[in-house]
N, C-alpha and C positions, 0 to 999 in steps of 0.2 A: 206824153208823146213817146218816153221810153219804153214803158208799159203797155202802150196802145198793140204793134202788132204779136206781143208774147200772148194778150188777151185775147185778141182778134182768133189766134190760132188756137188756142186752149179753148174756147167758145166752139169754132166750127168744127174741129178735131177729137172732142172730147164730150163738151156737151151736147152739144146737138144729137154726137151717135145716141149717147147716153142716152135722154130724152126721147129719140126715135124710137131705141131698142123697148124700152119697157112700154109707148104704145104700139109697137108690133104683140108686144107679148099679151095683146087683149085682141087680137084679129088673127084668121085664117089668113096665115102668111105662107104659101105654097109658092117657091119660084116669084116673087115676089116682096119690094119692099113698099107697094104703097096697095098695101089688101083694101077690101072695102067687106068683107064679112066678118064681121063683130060677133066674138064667140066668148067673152067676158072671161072669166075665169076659169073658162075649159080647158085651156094650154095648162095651166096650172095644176088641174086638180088631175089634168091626162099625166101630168109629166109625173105628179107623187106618186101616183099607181105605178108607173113605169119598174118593173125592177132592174133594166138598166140602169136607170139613172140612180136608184138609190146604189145599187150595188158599184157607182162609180163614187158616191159618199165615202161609203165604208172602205172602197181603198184609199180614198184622200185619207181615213183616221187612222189607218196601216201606216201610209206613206208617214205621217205626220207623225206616229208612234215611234216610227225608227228615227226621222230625221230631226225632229227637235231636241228631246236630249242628246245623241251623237254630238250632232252642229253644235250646242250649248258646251258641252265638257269640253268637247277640240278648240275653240273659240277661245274659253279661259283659259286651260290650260296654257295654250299657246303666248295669252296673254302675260301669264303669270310668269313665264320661263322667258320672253322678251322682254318682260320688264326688271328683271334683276340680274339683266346686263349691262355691263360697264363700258364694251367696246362693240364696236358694230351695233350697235342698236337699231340705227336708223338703216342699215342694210339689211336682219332680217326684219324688221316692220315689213321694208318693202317685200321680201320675196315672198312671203308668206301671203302681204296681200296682192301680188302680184294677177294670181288667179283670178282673183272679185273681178278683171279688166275683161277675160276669156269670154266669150262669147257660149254660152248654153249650148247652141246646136255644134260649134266647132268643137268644143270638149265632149259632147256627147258622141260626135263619130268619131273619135279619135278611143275614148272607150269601148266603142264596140267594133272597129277595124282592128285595131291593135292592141288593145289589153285584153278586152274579154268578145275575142275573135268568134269562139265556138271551135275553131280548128286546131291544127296540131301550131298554126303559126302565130295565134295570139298568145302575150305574156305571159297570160294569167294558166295556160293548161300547157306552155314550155318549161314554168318553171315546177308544174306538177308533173311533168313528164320526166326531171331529175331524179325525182323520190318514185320513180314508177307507179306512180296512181293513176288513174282512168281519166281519159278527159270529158269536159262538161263541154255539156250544149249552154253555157250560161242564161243567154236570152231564152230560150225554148223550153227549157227547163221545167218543169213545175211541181216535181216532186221530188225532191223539195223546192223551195221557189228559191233558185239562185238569183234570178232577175234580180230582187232586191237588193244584192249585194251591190249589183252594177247601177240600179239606179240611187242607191244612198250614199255610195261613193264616188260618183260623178257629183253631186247637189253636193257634198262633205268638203271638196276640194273645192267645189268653187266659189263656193260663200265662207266660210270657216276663217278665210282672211279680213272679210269686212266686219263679221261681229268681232274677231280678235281686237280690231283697232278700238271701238264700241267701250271692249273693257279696258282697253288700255288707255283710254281718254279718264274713265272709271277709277282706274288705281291710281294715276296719277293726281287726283280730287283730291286725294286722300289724305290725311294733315301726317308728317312724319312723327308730332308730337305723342299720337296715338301709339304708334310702336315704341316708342320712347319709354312712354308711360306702363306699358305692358312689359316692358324690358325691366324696368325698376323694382315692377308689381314681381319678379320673377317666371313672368311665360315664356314658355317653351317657343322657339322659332322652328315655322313648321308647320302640322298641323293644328297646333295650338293655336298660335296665332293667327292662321287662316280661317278658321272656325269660328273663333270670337270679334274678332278685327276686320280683317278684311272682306270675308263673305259679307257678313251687315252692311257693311260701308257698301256695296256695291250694290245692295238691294233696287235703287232707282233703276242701275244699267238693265241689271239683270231681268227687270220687268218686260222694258224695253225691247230688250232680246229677244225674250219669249216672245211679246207681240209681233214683233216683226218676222221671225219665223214661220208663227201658227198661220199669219195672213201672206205668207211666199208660199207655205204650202199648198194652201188654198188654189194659188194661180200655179201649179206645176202645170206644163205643158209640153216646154221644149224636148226637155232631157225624155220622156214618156216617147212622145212623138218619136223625134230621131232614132231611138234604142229600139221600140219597140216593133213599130211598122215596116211594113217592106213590101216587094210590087205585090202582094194577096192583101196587103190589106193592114189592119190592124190586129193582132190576136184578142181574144176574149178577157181575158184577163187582164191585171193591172192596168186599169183604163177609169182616168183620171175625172172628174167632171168636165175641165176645159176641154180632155181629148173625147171624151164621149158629144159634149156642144159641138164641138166643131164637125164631126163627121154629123152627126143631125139637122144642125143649121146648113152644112157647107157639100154633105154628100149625096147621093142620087136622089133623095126627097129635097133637100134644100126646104126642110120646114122651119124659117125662120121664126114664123111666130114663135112654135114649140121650144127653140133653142133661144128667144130672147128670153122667155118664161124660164125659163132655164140659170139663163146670168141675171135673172132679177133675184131669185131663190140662191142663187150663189152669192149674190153681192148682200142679201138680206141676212144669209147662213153668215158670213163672214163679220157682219157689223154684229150681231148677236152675241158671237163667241169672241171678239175683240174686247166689247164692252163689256159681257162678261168677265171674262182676266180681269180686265179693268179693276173692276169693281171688287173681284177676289182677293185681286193683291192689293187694295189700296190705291192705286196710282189716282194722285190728284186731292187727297185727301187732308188734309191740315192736320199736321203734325199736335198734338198737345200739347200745352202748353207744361212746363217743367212745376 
């Protein structure tokens, strides 16, 4: 009975879409969710040819190239510097994860209203205007592509507190006995012992991390959306698979079919390269016996 309506609603809000979506992605879905023209694998084999859509791949592996190491180093670091504190501890845990609470689309216009304005009134070409340098069209940009900087550092701040917590549940696992012993054996505190000690030790989190990263990556939408679009539209560039679906499925064609085709090849991309990791680093694997 407790269960009953969390399942009710995970059933009709969840799976059912689910289920819908991938058979639309086998019919001519124009304006349309209950097509009756059965086009089997045509959405599919239309959408691979597409170079939209792959060229919205290749920026998910951009996006992904700057934002998972970034997020990964800031995360532990963070980790490593709130855990061999003695006072305040538990104040900044919080502020630092305070962010993971913010809202994607409120931090994303707050980045591009006020940090990285384009104009003489955003942060980010006031405080370039100190040092008399030229200011930037950040968003518009594309030579070189500044966008990126705005979109890696909106995604950097807002998740960097919830993997911080991640490693610090991590180091805390950690037996003290190990340092002990390293301390006796004569290692260096530092990067000695973060090399041989504590990095290993953290091997399980740090899988974890990466996975959960590579598949946030995967669904960037918001931060893309809000930063990028404006009343013409969306620009050509840095245009994500979610934001490329959603104007497909959702803009003057509304070809759902095309665009369930679409999140079935994305959800398919995504179990792939999970399970891969997976399998790369071990996770799940039984240790050897000594």
């Amino acid at each position: 009975m407790f269960v009953g309506p969390f399942l009710l609603g995970l059933v009709v809000f969840t799976y059912v879409p689910l289920g819908w979506s991938v058979y639309l992605s086998f019919f001519d879905a124009h304006n349309t969710v209950t097509p009756t023209e059965f086009v089997g694998l045509g959405n599919y084999t239309a959408l691979l040819r597409d170079d939209a859509f792959t060229s919205s791949l290749w920026t998910f592996c951009l996006f992904t190239l700057f934002i998972v190491p970034t997020t990964y180093a800031a995360s532990l670091a963070l980790a490593l510097m709130v855990n061999r504190l003695r006072r305040a501890q538990a104040f900044f845990r919080s502020v630092f994860f305070l962010p993971a609470a913010c809202s994607y689309v409120v931090a994303a216009l707050i980045w591009k209203m006020s940090l990285f304005n384009g104009v003489r009134f955003g942060l980010a070409n006031t405080l370039l205007g100190y040092v008399d340098a030229d200011q930037i069209a950040w968003l518009s940009t594309t030579d070189p592509p500044w966008y990126w900087l705005v979109i890696v550092t909106v995604r950097l701040w807002l998740q960097a507190g919830f993997y911080m917590i991640l490693f610090l549940a991590g180091l805390q696992r950690i037996s003290p006995t190990l340092y002990e012993a390293a301390a006796v054996d004569g290692a260096r505190p530092g990067w000695q012992v973060f090399r041989h000690i504590t990095f290993p030790q953290l091997r399980t989190t740090s899988v974890a991390v990466v996975l959960l990263l590579v598949i946030n990556a995967f669904q960037a939408f918001d931060e893309f959306y809000n930063l990028l679009s404006d009343a013409r539209g969306y620009p050509p560039y840095a245009r994500p698979p979610l934001v490329y679906l959603y104007y497909l499925a959702l803009g003057q064609g509304q070809n759902l079919g095309l665009g369930s085709a679409g999140a079935v090849l994305l959800a398919l991309i995504v179990a792939v390269v999970t399970i891969g990791q997976a399998r790369w680093f071990g996770l799940g694997r039984k240790e050897a016996d000594a």
